[in-house]
C-alpha positions as CSV (number, residue, x, y, z in Angstrom):
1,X,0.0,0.0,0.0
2,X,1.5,3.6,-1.1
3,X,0.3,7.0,-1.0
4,X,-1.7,6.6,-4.1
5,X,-3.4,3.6,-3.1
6,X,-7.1,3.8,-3.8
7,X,-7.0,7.3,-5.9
8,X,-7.0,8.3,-8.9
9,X,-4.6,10.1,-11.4
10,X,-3.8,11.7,-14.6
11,X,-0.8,11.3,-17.0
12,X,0.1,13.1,-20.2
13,X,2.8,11.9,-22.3
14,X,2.3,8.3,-20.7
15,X,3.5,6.4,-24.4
16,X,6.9,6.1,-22.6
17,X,9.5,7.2,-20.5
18,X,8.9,9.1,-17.0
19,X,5.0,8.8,-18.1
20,X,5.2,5.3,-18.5
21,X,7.0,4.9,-15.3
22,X,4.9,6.8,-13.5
23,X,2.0,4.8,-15.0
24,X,3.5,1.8,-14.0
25,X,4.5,2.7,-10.0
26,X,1.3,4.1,-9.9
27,X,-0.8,1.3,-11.0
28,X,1.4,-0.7,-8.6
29,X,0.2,1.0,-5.7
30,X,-3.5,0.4,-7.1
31,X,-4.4,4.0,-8.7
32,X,-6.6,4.1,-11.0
33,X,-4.9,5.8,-14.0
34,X,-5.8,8.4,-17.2
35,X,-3.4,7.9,-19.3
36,X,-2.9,10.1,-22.6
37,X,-0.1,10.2,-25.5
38,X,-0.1,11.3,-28.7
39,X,1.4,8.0,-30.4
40,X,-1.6,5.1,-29.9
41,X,1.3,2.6,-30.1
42,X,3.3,3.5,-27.5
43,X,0.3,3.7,-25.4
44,X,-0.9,0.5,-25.7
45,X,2.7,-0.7,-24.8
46,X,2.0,1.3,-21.6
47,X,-1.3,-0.3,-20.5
48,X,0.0,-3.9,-21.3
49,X,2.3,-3.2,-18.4
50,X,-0.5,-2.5,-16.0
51,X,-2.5,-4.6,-14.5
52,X,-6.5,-3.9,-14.2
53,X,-6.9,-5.8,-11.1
54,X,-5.4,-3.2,-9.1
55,X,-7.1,-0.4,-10.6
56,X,-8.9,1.4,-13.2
57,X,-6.9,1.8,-16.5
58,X,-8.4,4.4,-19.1
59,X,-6.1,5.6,-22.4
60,X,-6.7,7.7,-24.7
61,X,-4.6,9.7,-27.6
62,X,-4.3,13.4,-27.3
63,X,-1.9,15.2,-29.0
64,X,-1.1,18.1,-25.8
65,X,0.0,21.1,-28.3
66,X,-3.7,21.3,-29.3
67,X,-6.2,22.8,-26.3
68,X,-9.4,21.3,-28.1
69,X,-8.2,17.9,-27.7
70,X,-7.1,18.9,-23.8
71,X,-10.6,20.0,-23.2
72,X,-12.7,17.3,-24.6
73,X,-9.7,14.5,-22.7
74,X,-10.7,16.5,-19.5
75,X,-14.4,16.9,-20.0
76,X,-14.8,12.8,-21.3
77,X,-12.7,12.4,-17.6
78,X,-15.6,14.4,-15.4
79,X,-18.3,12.5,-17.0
80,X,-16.8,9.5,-15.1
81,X,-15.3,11.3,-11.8
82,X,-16.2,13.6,-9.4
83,X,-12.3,14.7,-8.4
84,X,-9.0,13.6,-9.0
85,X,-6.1,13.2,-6.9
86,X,-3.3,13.8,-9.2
87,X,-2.6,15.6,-12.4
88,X,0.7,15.0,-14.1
89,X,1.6,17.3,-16.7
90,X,4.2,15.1,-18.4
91,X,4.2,15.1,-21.8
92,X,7.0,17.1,-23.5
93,X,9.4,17.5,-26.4
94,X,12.6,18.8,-27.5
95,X,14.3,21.5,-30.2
96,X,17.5,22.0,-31.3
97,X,19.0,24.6,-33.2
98,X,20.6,28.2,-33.0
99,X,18.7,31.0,-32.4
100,X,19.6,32.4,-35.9
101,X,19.1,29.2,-37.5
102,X,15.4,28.4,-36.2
103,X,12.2,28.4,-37.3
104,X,8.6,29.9,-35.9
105,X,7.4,26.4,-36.8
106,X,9.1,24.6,-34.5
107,X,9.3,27.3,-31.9
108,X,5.5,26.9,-32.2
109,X,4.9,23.7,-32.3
110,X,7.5,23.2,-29.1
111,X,6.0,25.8,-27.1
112,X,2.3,24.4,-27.8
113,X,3.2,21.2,-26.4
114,X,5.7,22.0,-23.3
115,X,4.3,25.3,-22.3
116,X,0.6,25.9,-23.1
117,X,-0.5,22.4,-23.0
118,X,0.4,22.7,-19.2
119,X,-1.6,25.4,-18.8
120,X,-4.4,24.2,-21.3
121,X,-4.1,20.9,-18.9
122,X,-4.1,22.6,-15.4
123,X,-6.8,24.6,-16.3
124,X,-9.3,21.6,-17.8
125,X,-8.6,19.8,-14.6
126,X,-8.3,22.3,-11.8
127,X,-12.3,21.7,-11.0
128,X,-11.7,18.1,-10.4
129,X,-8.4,18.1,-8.5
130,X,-10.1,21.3,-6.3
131,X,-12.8,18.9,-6.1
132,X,-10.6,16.3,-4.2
133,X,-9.4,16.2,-0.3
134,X,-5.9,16.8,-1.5
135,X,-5.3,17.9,-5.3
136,X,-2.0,17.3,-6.8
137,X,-0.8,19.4,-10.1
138,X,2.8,18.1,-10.8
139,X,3.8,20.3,-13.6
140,X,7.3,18.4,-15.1
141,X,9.8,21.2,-15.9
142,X,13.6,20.7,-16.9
143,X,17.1,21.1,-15.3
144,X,16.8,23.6,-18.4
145,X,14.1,25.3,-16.7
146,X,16.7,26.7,-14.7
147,X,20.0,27.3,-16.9
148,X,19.9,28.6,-20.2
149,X,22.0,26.4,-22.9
150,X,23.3,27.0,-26.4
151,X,20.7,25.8,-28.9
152,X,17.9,25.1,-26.4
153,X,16.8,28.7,-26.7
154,X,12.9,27.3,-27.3
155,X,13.5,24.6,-24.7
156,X,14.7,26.7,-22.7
157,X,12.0,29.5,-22.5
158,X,9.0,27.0,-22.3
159,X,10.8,24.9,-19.5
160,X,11.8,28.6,-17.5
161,X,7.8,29.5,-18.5
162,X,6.9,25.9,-16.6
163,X,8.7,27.3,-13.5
164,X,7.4,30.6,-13.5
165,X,3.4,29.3,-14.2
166,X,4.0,26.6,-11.4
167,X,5.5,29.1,-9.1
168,X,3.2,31.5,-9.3
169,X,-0.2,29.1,-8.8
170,X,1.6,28.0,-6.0
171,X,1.8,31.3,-4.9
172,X,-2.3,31.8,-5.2
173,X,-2.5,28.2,-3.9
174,X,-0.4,28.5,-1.0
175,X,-2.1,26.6,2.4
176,X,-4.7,25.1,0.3
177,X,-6.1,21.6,-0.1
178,X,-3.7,21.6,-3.6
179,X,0.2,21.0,-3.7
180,X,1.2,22.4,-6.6
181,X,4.7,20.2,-7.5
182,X,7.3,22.1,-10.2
183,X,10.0,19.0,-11.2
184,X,13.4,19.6,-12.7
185,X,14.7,16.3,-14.0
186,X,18.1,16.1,-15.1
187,X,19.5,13.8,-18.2
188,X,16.6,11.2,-18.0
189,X,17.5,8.1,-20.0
190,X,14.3,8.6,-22.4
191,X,13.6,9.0,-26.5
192,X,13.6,12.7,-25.9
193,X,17.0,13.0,-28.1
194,X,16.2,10.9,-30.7
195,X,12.9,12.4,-31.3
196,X,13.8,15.7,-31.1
197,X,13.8,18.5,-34.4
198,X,16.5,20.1,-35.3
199,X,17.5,22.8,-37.7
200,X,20.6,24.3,-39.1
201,X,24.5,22.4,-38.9
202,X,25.3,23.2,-35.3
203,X,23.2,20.5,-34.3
204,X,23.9,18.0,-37.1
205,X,23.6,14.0,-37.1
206,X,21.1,11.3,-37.3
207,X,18.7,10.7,-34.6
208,X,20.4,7.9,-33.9
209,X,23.9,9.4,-33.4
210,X,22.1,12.5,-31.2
211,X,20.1,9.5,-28.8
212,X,23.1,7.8,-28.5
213,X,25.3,11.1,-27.4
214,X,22.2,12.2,-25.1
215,X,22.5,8.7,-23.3
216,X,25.6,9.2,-22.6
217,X,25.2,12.1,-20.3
218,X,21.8,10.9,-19.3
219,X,22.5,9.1,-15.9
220,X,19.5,8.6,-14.3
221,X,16.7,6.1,-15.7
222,X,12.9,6.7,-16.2
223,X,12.2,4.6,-13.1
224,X,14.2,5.8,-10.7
225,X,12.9,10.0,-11.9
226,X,9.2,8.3,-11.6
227,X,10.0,7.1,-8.2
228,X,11.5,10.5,-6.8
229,X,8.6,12.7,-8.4
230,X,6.1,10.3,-6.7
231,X,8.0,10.4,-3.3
232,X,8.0,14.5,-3.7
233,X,4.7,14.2,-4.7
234,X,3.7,12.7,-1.9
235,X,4.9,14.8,0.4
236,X,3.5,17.9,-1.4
237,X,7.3,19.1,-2.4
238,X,6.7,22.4,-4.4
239,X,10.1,21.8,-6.6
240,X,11.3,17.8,-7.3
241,X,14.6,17.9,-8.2
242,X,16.3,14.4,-10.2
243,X,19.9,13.6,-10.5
244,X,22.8,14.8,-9.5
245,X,23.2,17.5,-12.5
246,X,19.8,18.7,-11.6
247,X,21.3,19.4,-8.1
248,X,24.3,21.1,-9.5
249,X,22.8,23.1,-12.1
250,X,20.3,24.2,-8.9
251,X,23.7,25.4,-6.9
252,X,25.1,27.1,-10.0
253,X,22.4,29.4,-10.3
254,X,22.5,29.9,-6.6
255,X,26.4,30.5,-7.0
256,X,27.1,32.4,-9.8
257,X,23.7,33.5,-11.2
258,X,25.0,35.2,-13.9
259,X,28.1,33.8,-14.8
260,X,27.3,29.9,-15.0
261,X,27.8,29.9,-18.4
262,X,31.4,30.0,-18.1
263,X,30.8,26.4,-16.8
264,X,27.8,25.4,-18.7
265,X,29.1,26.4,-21.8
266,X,31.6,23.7,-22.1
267,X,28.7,21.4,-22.3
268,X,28.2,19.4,-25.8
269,X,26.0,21.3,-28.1
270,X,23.3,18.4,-28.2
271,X,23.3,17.6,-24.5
272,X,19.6,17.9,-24.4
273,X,17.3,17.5,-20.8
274,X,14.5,15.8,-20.2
């Protein structure tokens, strides 16, 4: 019996990685689960992981850059409950490329799925997680929500714009029923790399050769950042931090606030975060 034993909660981007993890751990402790993921394959690989005797398991594919589909995912969900225990706004993607050398496109399409569709998501589900004893919104953010790296200028500013949402509606939220989480992971051990876009020859290669560089730096696997975020969670931590380079990017900007790039900047071009 855990924490989430008995409740019930929400995943975005559950197809694989952290979101599959959490799924899994969460089902575990018998919590019933909405899962959602763009990719209908990847989810189905999810929920034959999970087990229905030990609670409710309900997919379905939304694509999180576009708010109609948020909306109609969160009103099919209040047909069926009356609250929610936990949301977890998951789902993200990545972009590299310099500033000069990138697109509105994909600046666009980046920012509709790691910025807005956290707040198109909080908002659809704040009613039902307001709704429950204790409300959960676990908005997943990004060791680059916190330093600002060469050719993650639209990662960066929708994973900084993830802080500064979740900090604020903890602010508003503050000695409420709701604990509002913010989570920094650091290299996660996920597809992130390998499905990122890309554009101009700074941040060159195959996807193949860029996942296989990312894992390299990525130390910490999707398990072990699903068990810390649901452990933080738990106790209603307003900011999860996961690996050791999470820690030290956290102490960098403590240290030298605004001269970290003197140590940052040594970092590999396509060292993307999860």
């Amino acid at each position: 019996m855990g924490y989430f034993s008995n409740k019930c909660a929400i995943i975005s981007g559950a197809g694989d990685g952290i979101g599959r993890e959490l799924a899994v751990q969460l089902n575990a402790q018998g919590c019933d689960l909405f899962l959602c993921d763009i990719n209908e394959a990847r989810l189905s690989e999810t929920a034959s992981l999970l087990s229905s005797d030990r609670g409710a398991i309900d997919c379905k594919v939304v694509d999180c850059g576009v708010r109609a589909e948020i909306i109609h995912w969160a009103e099919s969900i209040s047909q069926h409950r009356s609250h929610v225990d936990a949301v977890f706004n998951n789902a993200g993607v990545a972009y590299g490329a310099l500033f000069e050398e990138s697109t509105d496109e994909n600046y666009e399409w980046l920012m509709n799925i790691n910025f807005w569709g956290v707040v198109w998501s909080s908002r659809a589900f704040l009613p039902l997680l307001k709704a429950a004893p204790v409300g959960h919104l676990v908005n997943v953010s990004s060791i680059f929500g916190m330093v600002g790296i060469s050719t993650q200028s639209a990662y960066n500013a929708s994973k900084f714009a993830v802080r500064g949402f979740t900090e604020a509606l903890q602010a508003e939220y503050r000695g409420s029923p709701l604990k509002i989480s913010c989570v920094h992971p650091g290299g996660i051990a996920t597809n992130i790399a390998r499905r990122a876009r890309t554009d101009g020859a700074t941040v060159a290669g195959s996807s193949e050769e860029r996942d296989a560089q990312f894992r390299r730096l990525a130390k910490t696997t999707p398990a072990t950042a699903a068990s810390v975020i649901l452990k933080g969670t738990a106790k209603g931590k307003p900011r999860i931090l996961i690996g050791l380079d999470a820690w030290i990017a956290y102490l960098l900007t403590f240290l030298m606030p605004t001269r970290y790039h003197a140590i940052t900047g040594r970092l590999p071009a396509e060292s993307e975060r999860e």
